[in-house]
N, C-alpha and C positions, 0 to 999 in steps of 0.2 A: 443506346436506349436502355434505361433500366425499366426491370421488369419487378412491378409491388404488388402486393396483397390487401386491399384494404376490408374495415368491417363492414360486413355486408347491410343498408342500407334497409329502411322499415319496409320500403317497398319491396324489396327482390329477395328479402331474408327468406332463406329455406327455396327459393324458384332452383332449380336444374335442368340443364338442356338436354336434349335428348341425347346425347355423348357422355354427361353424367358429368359436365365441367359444371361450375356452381356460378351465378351471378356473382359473385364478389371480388372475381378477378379485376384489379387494375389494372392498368399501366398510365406511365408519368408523359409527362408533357407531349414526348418524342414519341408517344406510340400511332404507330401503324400497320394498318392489318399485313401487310407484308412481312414483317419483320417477326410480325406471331406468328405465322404460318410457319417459320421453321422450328418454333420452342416445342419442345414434346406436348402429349395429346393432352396434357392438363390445361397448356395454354391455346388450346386452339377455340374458334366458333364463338368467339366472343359477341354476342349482339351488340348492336349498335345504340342501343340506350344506355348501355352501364355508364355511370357517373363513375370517375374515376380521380382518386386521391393521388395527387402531387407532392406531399409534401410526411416528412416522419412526422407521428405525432409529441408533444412535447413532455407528456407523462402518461405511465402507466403504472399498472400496479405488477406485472413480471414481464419482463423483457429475459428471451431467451436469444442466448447466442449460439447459430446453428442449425440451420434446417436441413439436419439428415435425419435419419430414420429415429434418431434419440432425440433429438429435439421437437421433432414434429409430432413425436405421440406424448410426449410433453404438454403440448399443447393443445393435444386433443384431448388428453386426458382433465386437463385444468377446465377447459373451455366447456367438455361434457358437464361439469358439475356445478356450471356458473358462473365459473372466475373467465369473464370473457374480457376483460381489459389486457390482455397480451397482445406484445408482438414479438416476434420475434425475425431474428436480420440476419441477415447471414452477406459474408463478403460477394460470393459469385450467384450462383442461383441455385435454386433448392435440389437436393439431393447432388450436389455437383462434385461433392467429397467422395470418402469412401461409399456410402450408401448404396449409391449402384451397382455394387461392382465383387459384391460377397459371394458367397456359397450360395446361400440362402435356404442354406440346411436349418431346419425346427430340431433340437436333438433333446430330449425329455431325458435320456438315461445319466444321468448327473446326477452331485451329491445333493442331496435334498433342499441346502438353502437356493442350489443357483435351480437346481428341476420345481421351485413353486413361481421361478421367476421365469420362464420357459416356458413353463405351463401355461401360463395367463396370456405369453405371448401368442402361443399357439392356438390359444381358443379366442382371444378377440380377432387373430386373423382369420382364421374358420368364422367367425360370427361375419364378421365384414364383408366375405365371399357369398357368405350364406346371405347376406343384404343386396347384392349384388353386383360387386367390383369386382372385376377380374382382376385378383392379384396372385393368379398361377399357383394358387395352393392344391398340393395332393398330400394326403396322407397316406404315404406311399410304404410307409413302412423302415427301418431298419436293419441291417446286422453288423455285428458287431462280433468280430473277429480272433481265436486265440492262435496265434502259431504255437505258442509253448505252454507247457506243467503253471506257472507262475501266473502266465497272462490271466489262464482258465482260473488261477484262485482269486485274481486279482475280481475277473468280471464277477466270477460266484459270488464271490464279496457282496460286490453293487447290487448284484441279482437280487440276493437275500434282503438287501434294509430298502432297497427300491420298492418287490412286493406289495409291502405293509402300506402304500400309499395310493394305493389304485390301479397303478400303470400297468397296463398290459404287457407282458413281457418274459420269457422261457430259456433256457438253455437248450440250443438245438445241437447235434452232433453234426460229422461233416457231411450225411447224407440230407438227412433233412436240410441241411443249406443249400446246398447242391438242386433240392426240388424248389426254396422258393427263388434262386437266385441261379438260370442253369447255362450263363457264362462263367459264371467262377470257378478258377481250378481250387480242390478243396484239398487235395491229396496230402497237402502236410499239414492241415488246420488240427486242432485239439477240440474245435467246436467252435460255438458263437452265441449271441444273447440275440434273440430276436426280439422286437421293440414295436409293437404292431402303429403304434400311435406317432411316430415319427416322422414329418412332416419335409416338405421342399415348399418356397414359397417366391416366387421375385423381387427381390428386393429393390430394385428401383419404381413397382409398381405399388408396393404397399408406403415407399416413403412419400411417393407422388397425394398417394390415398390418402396417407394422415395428413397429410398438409391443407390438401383440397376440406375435408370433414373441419379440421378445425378452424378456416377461415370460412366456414359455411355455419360456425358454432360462433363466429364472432372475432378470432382472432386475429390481426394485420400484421403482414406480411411485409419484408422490403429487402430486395434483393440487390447486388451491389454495394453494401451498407456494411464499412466495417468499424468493429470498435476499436476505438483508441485509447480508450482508456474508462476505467469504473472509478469514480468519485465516491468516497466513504465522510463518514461526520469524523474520522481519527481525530483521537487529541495523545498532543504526546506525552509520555508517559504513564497514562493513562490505564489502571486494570480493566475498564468498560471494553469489550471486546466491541469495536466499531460498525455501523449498520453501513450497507449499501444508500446511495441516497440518488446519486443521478447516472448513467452512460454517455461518454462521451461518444461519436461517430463519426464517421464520415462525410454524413449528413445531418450532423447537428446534436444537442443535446436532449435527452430526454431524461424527468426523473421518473424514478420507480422505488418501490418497496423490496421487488423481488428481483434479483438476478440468477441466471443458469448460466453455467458456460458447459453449451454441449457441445465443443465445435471443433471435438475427434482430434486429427493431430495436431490441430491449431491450440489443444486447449491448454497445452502447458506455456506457450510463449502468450495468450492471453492472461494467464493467471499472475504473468510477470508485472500487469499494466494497472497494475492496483498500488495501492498504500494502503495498508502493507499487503506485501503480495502473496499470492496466496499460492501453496504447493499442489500440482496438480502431475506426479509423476509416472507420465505415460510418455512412450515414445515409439513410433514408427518403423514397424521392420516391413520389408520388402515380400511380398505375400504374393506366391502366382496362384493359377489357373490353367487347366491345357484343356481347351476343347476341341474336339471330334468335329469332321463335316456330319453332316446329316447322313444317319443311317438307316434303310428303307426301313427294316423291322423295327414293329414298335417296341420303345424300349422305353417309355416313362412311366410305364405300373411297374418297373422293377426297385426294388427297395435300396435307398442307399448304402453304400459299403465302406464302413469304416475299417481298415486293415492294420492295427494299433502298431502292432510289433514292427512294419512297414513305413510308419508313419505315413501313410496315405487313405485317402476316400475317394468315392468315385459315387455320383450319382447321374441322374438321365436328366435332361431338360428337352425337351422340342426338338426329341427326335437325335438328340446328340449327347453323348457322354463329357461329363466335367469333372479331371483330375483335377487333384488338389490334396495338401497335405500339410504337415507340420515339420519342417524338416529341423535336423537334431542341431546342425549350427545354420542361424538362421544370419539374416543380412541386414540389419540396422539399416533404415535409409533414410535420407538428408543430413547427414552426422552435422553439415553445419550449417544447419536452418531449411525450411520449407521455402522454397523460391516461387514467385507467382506462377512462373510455368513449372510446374510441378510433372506433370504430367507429361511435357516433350522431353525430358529428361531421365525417365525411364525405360529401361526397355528390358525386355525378356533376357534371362539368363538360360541360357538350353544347359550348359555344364554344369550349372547348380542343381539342375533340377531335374537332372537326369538319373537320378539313383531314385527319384521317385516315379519319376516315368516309367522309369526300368520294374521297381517292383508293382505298380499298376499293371504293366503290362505279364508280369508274371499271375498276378490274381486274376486277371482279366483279357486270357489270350485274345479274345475279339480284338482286343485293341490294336494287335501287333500287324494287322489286315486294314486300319481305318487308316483316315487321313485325318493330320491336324491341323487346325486354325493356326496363327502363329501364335505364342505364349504370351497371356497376358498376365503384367506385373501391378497387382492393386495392393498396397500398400493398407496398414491397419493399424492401429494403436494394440500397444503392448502393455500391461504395469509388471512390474517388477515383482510379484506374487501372481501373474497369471488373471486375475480377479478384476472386476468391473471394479469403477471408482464412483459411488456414489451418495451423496449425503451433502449436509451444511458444513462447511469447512470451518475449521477452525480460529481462523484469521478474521473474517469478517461475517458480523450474523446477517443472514438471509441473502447471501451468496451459496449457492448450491453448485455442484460439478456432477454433471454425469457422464461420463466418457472410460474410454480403455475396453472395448468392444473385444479385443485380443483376437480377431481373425474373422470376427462375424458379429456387425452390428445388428444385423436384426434379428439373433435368437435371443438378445438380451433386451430389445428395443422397448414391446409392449410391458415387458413385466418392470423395467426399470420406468419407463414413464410415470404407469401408473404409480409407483412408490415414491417417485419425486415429484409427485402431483397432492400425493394424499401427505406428505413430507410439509412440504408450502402451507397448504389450505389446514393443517392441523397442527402443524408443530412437531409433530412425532410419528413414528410408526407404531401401529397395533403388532407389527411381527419384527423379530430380529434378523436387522441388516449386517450384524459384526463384522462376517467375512468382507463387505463391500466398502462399508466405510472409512471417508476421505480420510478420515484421523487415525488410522490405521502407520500411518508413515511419520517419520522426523523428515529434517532437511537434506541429511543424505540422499534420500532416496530419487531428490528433487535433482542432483547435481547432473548434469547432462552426459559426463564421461561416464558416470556410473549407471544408469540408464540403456548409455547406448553395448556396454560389456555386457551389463544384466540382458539384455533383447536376443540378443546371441542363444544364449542360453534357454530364456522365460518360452519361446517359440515351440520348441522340441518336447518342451514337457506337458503338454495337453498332451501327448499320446505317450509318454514313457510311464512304467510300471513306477508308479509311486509308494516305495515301499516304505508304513508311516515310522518314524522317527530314524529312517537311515538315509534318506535323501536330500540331503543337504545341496546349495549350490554351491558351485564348482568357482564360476566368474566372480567379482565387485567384491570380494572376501575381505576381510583384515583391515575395516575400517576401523569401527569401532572397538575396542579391546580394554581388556580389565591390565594395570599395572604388571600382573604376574604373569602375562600370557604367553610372554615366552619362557618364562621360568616353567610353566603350566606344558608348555609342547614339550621341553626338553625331558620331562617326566613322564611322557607318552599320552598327554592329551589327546582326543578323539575330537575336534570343535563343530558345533552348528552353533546356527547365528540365528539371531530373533531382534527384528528391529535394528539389522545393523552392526548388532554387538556377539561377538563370538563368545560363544558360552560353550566349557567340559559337558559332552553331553558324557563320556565317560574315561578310564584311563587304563590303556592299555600295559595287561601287566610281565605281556614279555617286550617291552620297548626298555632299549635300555640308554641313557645318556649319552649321545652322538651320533645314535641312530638315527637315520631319517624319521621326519615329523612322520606320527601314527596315523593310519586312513581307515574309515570305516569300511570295513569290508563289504563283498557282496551284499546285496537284499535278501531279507528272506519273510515269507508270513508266517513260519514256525519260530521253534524257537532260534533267538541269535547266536551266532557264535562267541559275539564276548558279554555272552552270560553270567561267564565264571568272572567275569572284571565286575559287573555288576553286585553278584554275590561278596566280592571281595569288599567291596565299597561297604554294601549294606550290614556287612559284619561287624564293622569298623566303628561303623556309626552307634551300633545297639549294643557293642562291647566295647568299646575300647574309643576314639576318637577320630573323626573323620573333619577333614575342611570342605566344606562346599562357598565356590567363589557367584556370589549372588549379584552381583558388580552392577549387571544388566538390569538390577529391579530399577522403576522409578525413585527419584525420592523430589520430594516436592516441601518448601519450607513455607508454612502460615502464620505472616504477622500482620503487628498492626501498621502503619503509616499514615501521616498527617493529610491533609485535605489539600493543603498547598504544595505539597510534595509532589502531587501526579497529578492534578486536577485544576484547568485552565478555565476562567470564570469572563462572563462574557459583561458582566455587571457588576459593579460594586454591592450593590445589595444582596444578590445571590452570595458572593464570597465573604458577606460581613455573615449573611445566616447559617452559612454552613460551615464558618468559624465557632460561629455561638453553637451549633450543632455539637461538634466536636471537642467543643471546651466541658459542654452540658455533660456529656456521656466519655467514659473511660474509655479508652482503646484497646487497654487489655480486654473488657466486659465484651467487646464487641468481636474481636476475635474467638471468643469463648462461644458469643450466641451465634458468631456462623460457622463453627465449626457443630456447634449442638444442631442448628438448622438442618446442615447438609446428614449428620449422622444418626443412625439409628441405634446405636448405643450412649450410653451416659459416657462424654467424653470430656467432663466436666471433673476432670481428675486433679491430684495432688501435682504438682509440680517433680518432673521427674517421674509419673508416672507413663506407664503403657498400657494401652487397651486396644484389641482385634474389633474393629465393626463394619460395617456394612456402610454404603452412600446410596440411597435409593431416587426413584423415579417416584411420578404421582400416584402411581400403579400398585408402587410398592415392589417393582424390578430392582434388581442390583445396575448401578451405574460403576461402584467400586468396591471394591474389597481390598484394603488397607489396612496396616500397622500404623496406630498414631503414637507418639513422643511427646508430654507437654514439656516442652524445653524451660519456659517460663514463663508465669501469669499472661501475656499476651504471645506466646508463638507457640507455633507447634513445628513439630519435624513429621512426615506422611511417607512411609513407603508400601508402594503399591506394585502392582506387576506392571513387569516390562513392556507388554504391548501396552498399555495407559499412559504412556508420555506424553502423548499429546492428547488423545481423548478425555482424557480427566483433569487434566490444566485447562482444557478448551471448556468442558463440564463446571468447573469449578470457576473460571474466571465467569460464566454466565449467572451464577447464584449471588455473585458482588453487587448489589445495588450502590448507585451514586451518591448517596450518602455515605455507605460503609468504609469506614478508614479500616478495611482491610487489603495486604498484598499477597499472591501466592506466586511464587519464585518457582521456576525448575533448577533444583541444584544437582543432577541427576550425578553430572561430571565431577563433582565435590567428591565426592566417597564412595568407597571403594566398601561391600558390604560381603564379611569373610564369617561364614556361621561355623560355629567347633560345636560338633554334637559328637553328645557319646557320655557314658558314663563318667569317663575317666576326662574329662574336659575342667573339669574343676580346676581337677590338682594340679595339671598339665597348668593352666594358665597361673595359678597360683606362686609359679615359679618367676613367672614374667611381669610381676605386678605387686608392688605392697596396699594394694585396697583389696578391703573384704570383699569378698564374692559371693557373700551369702545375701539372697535377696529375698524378700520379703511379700510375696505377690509376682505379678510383672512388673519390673522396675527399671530405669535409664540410669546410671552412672559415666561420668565423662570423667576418664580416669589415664593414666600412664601406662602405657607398655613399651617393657623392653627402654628403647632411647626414644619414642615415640609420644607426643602429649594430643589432648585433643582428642582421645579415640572413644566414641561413645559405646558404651556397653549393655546390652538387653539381656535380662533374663527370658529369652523367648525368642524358639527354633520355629521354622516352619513345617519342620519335618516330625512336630510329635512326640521329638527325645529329649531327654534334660541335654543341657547344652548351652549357649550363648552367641548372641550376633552381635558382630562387633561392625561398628561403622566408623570407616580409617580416613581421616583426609587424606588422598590418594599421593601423597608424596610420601607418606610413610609404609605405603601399603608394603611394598617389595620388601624393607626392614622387616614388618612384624611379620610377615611371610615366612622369612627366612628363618626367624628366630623358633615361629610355630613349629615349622618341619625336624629345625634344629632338636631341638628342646622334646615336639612331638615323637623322635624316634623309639626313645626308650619308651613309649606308652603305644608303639602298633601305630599311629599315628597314618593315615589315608587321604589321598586329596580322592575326594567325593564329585561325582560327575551332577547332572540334571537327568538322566536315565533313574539312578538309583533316587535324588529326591523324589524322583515320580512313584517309585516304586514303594519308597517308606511311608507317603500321603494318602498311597492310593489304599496300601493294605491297612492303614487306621483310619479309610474314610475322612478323610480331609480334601473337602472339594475344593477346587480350582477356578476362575476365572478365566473367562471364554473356554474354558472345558465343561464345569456342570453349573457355574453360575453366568448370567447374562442380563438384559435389560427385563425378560420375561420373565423369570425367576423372580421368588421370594423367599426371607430366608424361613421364614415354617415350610414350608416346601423343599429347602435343600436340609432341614434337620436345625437350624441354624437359630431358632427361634430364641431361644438361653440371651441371644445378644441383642434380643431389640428389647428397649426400654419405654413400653407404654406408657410409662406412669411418669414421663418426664415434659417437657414442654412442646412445642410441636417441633415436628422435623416432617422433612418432606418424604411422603407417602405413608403416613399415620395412620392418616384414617381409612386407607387402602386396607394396610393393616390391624387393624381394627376391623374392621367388615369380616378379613380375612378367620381372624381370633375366634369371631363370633359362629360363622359362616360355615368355617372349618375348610379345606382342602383338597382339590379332587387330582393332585399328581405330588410325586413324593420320591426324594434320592432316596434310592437304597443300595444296600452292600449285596454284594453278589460272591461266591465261590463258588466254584464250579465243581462238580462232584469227581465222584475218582474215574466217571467213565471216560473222562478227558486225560489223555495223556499228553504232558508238555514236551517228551522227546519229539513224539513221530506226529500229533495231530498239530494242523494249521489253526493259531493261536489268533484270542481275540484282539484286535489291534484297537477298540471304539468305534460306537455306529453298527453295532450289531444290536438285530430285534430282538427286543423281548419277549413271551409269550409265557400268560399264564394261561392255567388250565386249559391249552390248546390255541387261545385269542391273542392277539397283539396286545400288547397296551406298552410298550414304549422303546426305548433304545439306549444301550450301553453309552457311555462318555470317556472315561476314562479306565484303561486297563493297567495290570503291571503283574509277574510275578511275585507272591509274598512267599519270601524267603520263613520267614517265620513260622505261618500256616503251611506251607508247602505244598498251597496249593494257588491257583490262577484265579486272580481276584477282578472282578469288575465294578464298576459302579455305575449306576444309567436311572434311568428316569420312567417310573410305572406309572401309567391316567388310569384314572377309573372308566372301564368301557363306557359305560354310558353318562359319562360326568359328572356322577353327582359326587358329594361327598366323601373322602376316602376316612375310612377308621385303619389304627392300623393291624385290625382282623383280615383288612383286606390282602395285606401284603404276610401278616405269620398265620392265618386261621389255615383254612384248608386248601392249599392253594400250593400247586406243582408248576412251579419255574423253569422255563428252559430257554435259553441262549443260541440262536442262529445265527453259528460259526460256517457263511460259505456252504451255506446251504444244510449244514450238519447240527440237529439240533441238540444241546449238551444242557443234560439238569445240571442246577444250580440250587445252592441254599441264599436266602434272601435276608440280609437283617435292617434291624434301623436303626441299629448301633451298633458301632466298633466294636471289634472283636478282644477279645479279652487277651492281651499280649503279657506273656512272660516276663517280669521285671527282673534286669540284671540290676543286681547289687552294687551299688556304687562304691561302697566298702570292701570290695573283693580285694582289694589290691592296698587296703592301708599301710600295710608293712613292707609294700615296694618304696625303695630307693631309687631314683634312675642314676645313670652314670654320670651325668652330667649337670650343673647347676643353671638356669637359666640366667639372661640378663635383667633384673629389677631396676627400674628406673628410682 
């Protein structure tokens, strides 16, 4: 007997039984009251007049896959604001997944993008109780635990940039934990963050709830019902990124406008069942629970217990304590596929899970006195970064994914709904989703062996000290790799990875050739220990000559292409006019106006030229920040940062209308991008090449090195220094490598990490992408104003900016150094994400940190609002105004500027009367 949902009917719409179950429950042919009498209390008391739908309907405008806690506030959230044509299906019956079977911990103390999405969850479930559903919410409180020195800097860290946001929330010592918590042994803690707002809530009761509300708001329901497949308008070869058009099921087909696939660990072997399919990489690790029998004394006003360093929690429910944790090597489960019994196929692991028992029961001698349930094993989606997965995918427009809960679907449930509700109904988010979104990932990350190593690992690290830029993963390493990467270890490389691709973050300068590959040493929030590696680098760079291997940036190629090339025509008429279309108009010309469209600089250059711009939103946000190439009258060559592989291919294929004979290629794997800064990089290269090197502005030359042809050459580093980026088709790279180094010895010659690039960007104010630039951003707001071009033809977000030009500004990057009462030996350094404060008040947060060797002092860079938002001048930021930096609770003046500092020029001419010993190879 399947058990459906349908829309509630003019008569019963909004009727409720006295149980709080809503008229709009169905059931199909087979129902009888017998058979509802066992479904939970949502299906029970059904009157005997409800008119009852048999059959799926045959179109909708969003059809959601999934009715757990993500999908059903999906649809309550859509359904609150109108859009009541959903349904949504799910294979068994609702909440029948993971949903029921969470923590159903509220935890608010998170980095700021996931605690606004936490937030909202936590106050529409408080609003919902407060309406009156009992869905077992208390806000019961927090703590949040340090055994050690580090832990305590890590939480002060949080402590500090959390604050400035409302949250309630203290460092308390061990005694005061001890009074509000007076089972916990405290005696080796360093302290804890008490969190007063932090909530417990049931999570089978609030998924029951959304689902009930929004088929009582209009939505239909159908359980048993799975999809077999998502039908798209694809044409092949095609630049038009393909819409959703129908759902295939199990009961039939249905079209729609909108799809979601929220259906948790089912959602990556759904995303398979498309053309083309769509990357959805999450995967299931094995996730327990140990509950307590009932204990007399009341224990559910006691605040839950997060023990980091333990990796365990412990909260109270009905009278009974509920372990749980994150342990450090976790247990992938279904390695080969999700079987229909899912469920009889699990069972509790006591040996696994006993070194968390163990230290629960150290935190919480009570327990060593209780009796346990048996151990239960609920199982959770993982992503491979830790992070919810949510947005339009890239692959197909108006296919949406929200899933990868990573241990708890419903502290992410309400705040991700409503954002993939206002997502649909608008098109876009009012606030930046970066961390979360689906485009965030290549194909890698989709492959299942890789996945299920990464889950091992992704599990342990919601509670391990995360120390930022030394924590690298351990597991799915050494996939992706630049040509030199083992030339690059053998020379005592340091690597993290970004996207797959292992990148120098620095090089180790007592590793010597045979020695074991170099490992980042311990963590630390002071300063690091291979600081002096870093200095060495940045030396190198600002005197003499450094290599930094960029391999990892996007690079993306824009041409023109004919109409019959990629585009299938259903009429003769249509393909004779959009023949005559394309005879009409140039293809170069056309390439030229979408590349002007998308940009906000004149990129309407000489051939062979280079220009830095900006690819904005309608807002006037950054969607990119790129290097363009005009390679010739109709192409261009795009390199962009490394996280943008797929978000700005997927951004950029959406701006192509069906007429436009243009293509954009990812040639990412093409070349191999090797930047030589430094003074001394002239001459160095001058030995390896008989073309001038004197350029003229920013310029492109595709010229010979070495025995190497093809290698295109920029006048233009990203790091600020005179210098040159060379882009190598990557079968020559390890040649011109070698020859570099070779050739590079007599000039000091350095291979250059991504630490020290940070470091030389940061101290000449050069912002970054996903660090101080984003969707939200503008560039008069990050400084950046010099490279938009008003005065040219439109491009998207104009007249954004233009309002802005006029209007003026009310937030603004600025340069930060920290004054001398900061000491970088002994005091805990800014790492990003530390408050601002001027003359006493908040107004915003650090982004990017680095030592400047130069200044030789600790440079930040962050983002100041005007308290009360109006307009900022910028009296606001140099007039009379005392700056200070909350470091961990410690607050450090700062000098403030809004422009780069005025850096020492070495002489590039130091060295004209050097000879080196050796003569390079000239092609």
């Amino acid at each position: 007997m399947l058990c459906q949902f349908s829309k509630i009917g003019a008569a019963t719409r909004g009727r409720v039984l006295e149980n709080g179950v809503p008229y709009c429950l169905s059931v199909g042919s087979g129902y009888n009251r017998k058979a509802v009498s066992n479904k939970p209390s949502l299906y029970r008391g059904l009157p005997s007049d409800v008119r009852f739908a048999s059959s799926l309907p045959t179109q909708a405008q969003v059809v959601i896959c999934g009715a757990g806690v993500v999908g059903n506030s999906i649809a309550y959230h859509l359904t609150r604001e109108g859009w009541t044509d959903v349904v949504v299906l799910d294979q068994n019956e609702i909440g029948s997944g993971t949903s029921h079977s969470g923590s159903g911990v509220l935890g608010l103390f998170k980095p700021s993008s996931e605690r606004q999405i936490v937030t909202y969850s936590v106050n529409l479930i408080k609003t919902l109780q407060e309406q009156g559903h009992n869905l077992g919410f208390k806000q019961c409180g927090s703590l949040n635990l340090a055994q050690t020195r580090d832990r305590a800097v890590a939480l002060k860290r949080r402590l500090a940039y959390t604050k400035p946001s409302g949250l309630e929330c203290e460092w308390l010592d061990r005694h005061e934990i001890k009074r509000l918590h007076p089972h916990l042994y405290t005696g080796d803690l360093e302290g804890g963050v008490w969190v007063a707002d932090d909530a417990v809530a049931n999570p089978s009761a609030v998924c029951s709830t959304l689902a009930m509300l929004a088929q009582m708001q209009g939505a239909f329901y159908m359980e048993g019902c799975s999809v077999l497949r998502v039908i798209t308008d694809e044409i092949p070869h095609s630049q038009i990124v393909p819409k959703v058009t129908q759902i295939v099921t199990s009961h039939g087909n249905i079209h729609c406008e909108y799809f979601v696939n929220a259906s948790g660990m089912w959602a990556r072997n759904l995303g398979e069942k498309s053309s083309p399919k769509v990357r959805v990489p999450a995967f299931p690790a094995e996730h327990f629970y140990l509950h307590t029998e009932k204990v007399m004394e009341a224990l559910d006003a006691l605040p839950v217990v997060r023990d980091y360093d333990s990796h365990t929690f412990c909260l109270t429910r009905n009278q009974e304590f509920v372990v749980g944790g994150f342990e450090k090597d976790a247990k992938p489960a279904f390695g080969s596929g999700i079987p229909s019994n899912w469920r009889e196929t699990l069972e509790g692991d006591d040996e696994h899970f006993r070194t968390i028992r163990e230290a629960a029961e150290h935190r919480l001698p009570v327990l060593k006195e209780s009796q346990y349930k048996p151990l239960i094993n609920a199982p959770d989606n993982f992503t491979p970064d830790g992070k919810w997965i949510l947005g339009e995918t890239p692959e197909i427009d108006n296919y949406f994914v929200a899933v990868g809960m990573n241990g708890n679907s419903l502290q992410g449930a309400g705040g991700a709904g409503q954002a993939i509700a206002e997502w649909i109904m608008y098109g876009s988010l009012s606030k930046e989703m970066l961390p979360f979104d689906v485009r965030r990932f290549v194909d890698l990350h989709n492959n299942r062996r890789y996945l299920k190593e990464r889950t091992r690992e992704v599990v342990g690290r919601h509670y391990d000290i995360l120390y930022p830029g030394q924590c690298e993963y351990k597991y799915a390493r050494k996939l992706r790799c630049s040509p030199i990467n083992s030339e690059q270890e053998a020379r005592g490389a340091v690597f993290g990875t970004r996207m797959g691709f292992e990148r120098p973050l620095y090089f180790d300068i007592t590793h010597k050739r045979g020695d074991p590959p170099a490992q980042m040493p311990e963590g630390t929030f002071g300063k690091p220990s291979f600081i002096d590696c870093v200095r060495e680098e940045y030396h190198a760079c600002r005197e003499g000559v450094g290599v930094i291997d960029l391999s990892s940036f996007t690079k993306i190629e824009i041409t023109s292409v004919g109409f019959d090339k990629y585009r299938q025509f259903d009429a003769e008429e249509t393909k004779s006019a959009a023949d005559s279309l394309y005879r009409s108009k140039s293809a170069g010309n056309q390439v030229v106006e979408y590349m002007q469209k998308l940009s906000c600089n004149d990129v309407n250059m000489p051939v062979g030229g280079v220009i830095h711009t900006g690819m904005l939103n309608e807002r006037g946000g950054y969607e990119n920040d790129c290097l363009l190439i005009r390679r010739a009258d109709n192409r261009y060559l795009m390199l962009a940062p490394t996280t943008q592989q797929t978000r700005i291919m997927d951004w950029m294929r959406r701006q192509i209308t069906a007429e436009a004979c243009v293509s954009v290629s990812d040639i990412t794997s093409m070349y191999t991008v090797l930047c030589v800064v430094g003074p001394k990089s002239k001459e160095m290269l001058s030995l390896m090449c008989n073309t001038d090197l004197n350029f003229y502005g920013h310029m492109a030359k595709e010229i010979n090195i070495a025995y190497a042809s093809g290698v295109i050459v920029l006048s233009f580093t990203q790091v600020g220094e005179p210098g040159y980026t060379l882009l190598i088709p990557s079968e020559y790279t390890l040649h011109i490598y070698s020859q570099l180094m070779k050739i590079g010895h007599d000039y000091g010659i350095r291979n250059v990490g991504m630490m020290t690039m940070r470091a030389l960007r940061v101290e000449k104010f050069i912002p970054f992408w996903a660090e101080e630039l984003d969707s939200t951003v503008t560039p008069y707001e990050a400084g950046r104003g010099y490279k938009v071009k008003l005065n040219k033809e439109y491009f998207i977000g104009k007249f954004a900016l233009m309002r802005q030009a006029n209007q003026g500004i009310s937030k603004r990057l600025v340069h930060f150094t920290l004054e001398d009462t900061f000491d970088p030996d002994e005091d805990t350094w800014p790492w990003g994400g530390e408050p601002i404060y001027r003359n006493n008040i908040y107004v915003g947060n650090t982004t990017s940190t680095a030592f400047g060797f130069t200044l030789n002092k600790m440079v930040c860079l962050g983002w100041v609002k005007h308290t009360d938002g109006r307009v900022m001048s910028p009296d606001y930021i140099l007039g009379n105004s005392r700056f200070e930096i909350d470091i961990g609770g410690r607050r450090v003046a700062a000098k403030a500027s809004l422009q780069p500092p005025k850096m020492p020029v070495v002489k590039k001419d130091g060295f004209a009367s050097y000879r080196p010993k050796s003569r390079g190879i000239v092609a």
